[in-house]
Every structure is written in structure tokens, then in C-alpha cells.
C-alpha positions in Angstrom: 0.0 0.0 0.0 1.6 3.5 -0.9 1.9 6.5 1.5 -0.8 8.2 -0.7 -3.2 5.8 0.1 -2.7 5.1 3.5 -2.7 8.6 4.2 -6.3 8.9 2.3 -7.3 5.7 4.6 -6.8 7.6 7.7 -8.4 10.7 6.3 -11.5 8.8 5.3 -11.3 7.2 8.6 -10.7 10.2 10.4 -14.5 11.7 8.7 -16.6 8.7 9.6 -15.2 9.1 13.1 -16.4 12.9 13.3 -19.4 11.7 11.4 -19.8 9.1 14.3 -19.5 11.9 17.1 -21.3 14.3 15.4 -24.5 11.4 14.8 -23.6 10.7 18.5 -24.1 14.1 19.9 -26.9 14.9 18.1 -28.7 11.9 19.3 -27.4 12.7 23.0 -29.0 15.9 22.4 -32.5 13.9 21.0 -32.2 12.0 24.2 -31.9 15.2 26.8 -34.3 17.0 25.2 -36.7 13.9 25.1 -36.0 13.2 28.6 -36.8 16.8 29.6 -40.2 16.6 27.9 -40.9 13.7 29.6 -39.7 15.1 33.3 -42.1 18.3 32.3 -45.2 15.8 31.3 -44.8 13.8 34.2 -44.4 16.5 36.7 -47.1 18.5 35.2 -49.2 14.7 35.1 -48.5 14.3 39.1 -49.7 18.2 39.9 -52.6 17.1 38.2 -53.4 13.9 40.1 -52.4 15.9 43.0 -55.0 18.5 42.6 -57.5 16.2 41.7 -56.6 14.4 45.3 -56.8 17.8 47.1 -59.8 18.1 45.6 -61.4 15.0 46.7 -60.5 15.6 50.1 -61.9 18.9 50.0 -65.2 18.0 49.0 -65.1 14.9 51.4 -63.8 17.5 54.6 -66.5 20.0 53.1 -69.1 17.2 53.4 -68.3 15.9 56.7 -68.4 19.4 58.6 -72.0 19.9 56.6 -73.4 16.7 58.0 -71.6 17.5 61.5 -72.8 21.7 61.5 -76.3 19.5 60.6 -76.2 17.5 63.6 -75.3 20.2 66.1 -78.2 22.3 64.3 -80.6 19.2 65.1 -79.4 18.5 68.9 -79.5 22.6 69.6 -83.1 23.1 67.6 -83.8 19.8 70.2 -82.7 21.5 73.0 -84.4 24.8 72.7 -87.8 22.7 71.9 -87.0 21.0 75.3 -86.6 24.1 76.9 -89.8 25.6 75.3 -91.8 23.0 76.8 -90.5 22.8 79.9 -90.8 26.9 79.9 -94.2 26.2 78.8 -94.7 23.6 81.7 -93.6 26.0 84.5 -94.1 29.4 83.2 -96.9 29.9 85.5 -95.2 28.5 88.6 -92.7 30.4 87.6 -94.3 33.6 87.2 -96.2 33.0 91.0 -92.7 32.6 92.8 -91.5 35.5 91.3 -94.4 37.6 92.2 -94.1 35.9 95.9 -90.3 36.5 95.3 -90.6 40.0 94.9 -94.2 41.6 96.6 -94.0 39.2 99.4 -97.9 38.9 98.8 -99.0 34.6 97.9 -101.1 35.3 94.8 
């Protein structure tokens, strides 16, 4: 083989190997940016989900303290019909030991 053509060998060589790292960053490049799309979608996918959670708890918290404002709204509506009747029961005994209370006089 002459000078001429080994010389031309290594050239050639030489290209394809640039040709190789060139084709190899690009792809590297391909492959970052591809990755970083992915990170973004699945971050962006797991906020979602997230909300959607935070949501669901929301609603589930906002329904809980409605049913439990309800049931204090029953047992105190209860209790002030309790004390209605018993007011009702004794308003006029009442009334009598107040007047006693206060004039002295039995009516």
C-alpha cells in the first residue's frame, strides 16, 4: 500500500469518526431533550393527580363538617324545643314565685 493511500485511509477514517461523534451528539441531544419533555409531562401529570386528590379531600372534609354543622343544628333546635316545653310547663309556677319572690304577697 503506498503513502498516498494510506494517508487517504486515515483521512477517510478520520471523517466517519467525526461523522460518528457528530451522529452521537446529536442523538445525545435527541435524548436530553426527550428526557426533559418527559420530566415536564410527568411532573405536570402528578400536579394534576395531585389537585384532583386535594380536591377530593376537599369536597369529602366539606361534606363531613356539613353533615356534622347539621347535627349540632338538630341537637340545639332539640334542646331549645325541650326548653320551650319545659318553659311552657312551668311558666306559670314560675311567674307566681316571682311575684311571691318580689311583693312578698301569695297570689
Amino acid at each position: 500500500m503506498e503513502y498516498i493511500d494510506m494517508v487517504g485511509q486515515i483521512i477517510a477514517a478520520e471523517h466517519r469518526a467525526k461523522a460518528l461523534a457528530q451522529e452521537g451528539a446529536r442523538r445525545g441531544e435527541e435524548l436530553r431533550a426527550g428526557l426533559e419533555q418527559e420530566k415536564a409531562s410527568l411532573r405536570e401529570s402528578c400536579l394534576a393527580r395531585a389537585k384532583t386528590r386535594v380536591e377530593m379531600v376537599r369536597q369529602a372534609e366539606q361534606a363531613k363538617a356539613e353533615r356534622k354543622i347539621a347535627r349540632l343544628d338538630e341537637a340545639q333546635r332539640q334542646a331549645l324545643a325541650r326548653m320551650e316545653e319545659v318553659y311552657e310547663k312551668n311558666r306559670a309556677g314560675w311567674t307566681d314565685t316571682l311575684f311571691t319572690m318580689i311583693t312578698g304577697v301569695e297570689p
